[in-house]
C-alpha positions in Angstrom: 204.7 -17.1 176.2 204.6 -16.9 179.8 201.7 -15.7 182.0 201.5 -12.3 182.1 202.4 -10.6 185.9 200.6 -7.5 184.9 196.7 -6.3 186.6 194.9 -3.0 185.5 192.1 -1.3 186.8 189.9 2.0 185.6 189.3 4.7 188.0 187.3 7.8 186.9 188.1 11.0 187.7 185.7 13.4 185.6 186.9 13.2 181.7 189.7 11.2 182.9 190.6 7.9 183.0 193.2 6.2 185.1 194.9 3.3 184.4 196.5 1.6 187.8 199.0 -0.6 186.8 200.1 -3.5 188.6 203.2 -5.7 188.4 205.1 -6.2 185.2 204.5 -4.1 182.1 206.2 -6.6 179.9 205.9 -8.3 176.8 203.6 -11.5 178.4 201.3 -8.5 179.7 201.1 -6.0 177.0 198.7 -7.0 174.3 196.1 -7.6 176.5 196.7 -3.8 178.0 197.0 -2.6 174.0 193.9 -4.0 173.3 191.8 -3.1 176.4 193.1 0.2 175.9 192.9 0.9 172.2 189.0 -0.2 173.1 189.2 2.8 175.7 190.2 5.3 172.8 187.9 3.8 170.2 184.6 4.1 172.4 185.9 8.3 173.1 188.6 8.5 175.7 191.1 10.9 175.4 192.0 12.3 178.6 194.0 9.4 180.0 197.0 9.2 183.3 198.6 5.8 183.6 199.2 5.2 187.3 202.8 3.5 187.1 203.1 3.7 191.5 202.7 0.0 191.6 204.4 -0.8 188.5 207.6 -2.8 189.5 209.3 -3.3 186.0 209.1 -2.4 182.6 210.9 -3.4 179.3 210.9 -2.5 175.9 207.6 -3.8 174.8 206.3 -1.7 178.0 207.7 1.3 176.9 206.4 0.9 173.3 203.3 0.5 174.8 203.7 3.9 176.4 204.8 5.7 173.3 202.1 3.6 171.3 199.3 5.1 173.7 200.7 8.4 174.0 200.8 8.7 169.5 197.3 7.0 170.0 196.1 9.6 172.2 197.4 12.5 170.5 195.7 11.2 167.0 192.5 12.0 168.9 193.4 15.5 170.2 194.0 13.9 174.1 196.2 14.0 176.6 198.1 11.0 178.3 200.1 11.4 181.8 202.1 9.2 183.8 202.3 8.8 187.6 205.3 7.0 188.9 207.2 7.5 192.5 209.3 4.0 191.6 212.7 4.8 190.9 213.2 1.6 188.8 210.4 2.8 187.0 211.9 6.7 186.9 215.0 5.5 186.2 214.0 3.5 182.4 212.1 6.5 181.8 214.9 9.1 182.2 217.7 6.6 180.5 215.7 6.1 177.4 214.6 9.7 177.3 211.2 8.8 177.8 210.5 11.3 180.4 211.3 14.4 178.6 208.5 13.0 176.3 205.6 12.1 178.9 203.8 14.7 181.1 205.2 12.5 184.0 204.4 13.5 187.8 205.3 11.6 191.3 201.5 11.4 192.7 197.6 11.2 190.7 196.8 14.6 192.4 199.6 16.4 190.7 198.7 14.5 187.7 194.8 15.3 187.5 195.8 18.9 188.8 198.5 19.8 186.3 197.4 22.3 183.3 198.3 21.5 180.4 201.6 21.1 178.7 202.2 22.6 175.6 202.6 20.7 172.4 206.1 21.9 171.6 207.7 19.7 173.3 207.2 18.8 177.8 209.9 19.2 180.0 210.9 17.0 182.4 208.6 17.1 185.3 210.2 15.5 187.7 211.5 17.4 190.6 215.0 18.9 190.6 216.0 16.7 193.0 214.4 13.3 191.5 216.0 14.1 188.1 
């Protein structure tokens, strides 16, 4: 397999945990995010935003990982967001349908400010304009 393009850090921000991605969330990069997160879960988080700004590609394995951690999350009564201005990143998300699925917001201060969504289903949160 080829070395993984993908960095993460942790940023707290009260109950939350942010997950600034970096590079390529791809197959070579993936397990070692799956496995540092499901750590994350196991030891009590639940309150989770994955910072996607920085993010410049993502394939299938990526986007598994996203709907992995967001079924993950839920198990445990939490909450998982997604920050993304990138309109590569936008665009996989609305093509795939993925963004009617994820609380999904342009910047971290909508994201950490936004109430919550209700469990029947989220809407697209995207602007009008960015849909």
């Amino acid at each position: 397999m080829a070395p993984s393009n993908l960095d993460y850090q942790v940023e707290i921000h009260g109950n939350c945990q942010v997950v600034i991605l970096v590079g390529e969330v791809d197959i070579a990069g993936v397990p070692s995010l799956k496995s540092f997160v499901e750590e994350k879960i196991a030891d009590g988080t639940v309150d989770l935003v994955y910072d996607l700004s920085r993010v410049d590609a993502i394939d299938s394995t990526g986007l598994g990982f996203l709907v992995w951690s967001r079924k993950r999350v839920r198990e445990q009564s939490g909450r998982l967001r997604l920050v993304t201005d990138r309109p590569q990143v936008q665009r996989v998300l609305k093509l795939t349908g993925l963004g009617r699925l994820f609380e999904t917001y342009l910047t971290l201060q909508e994201a950490l400010e936004a109430p919550m969504v209700p469990e029947t289903g989220n809407p697209d949160t995207y602007p009008p304009e960015r849909r």
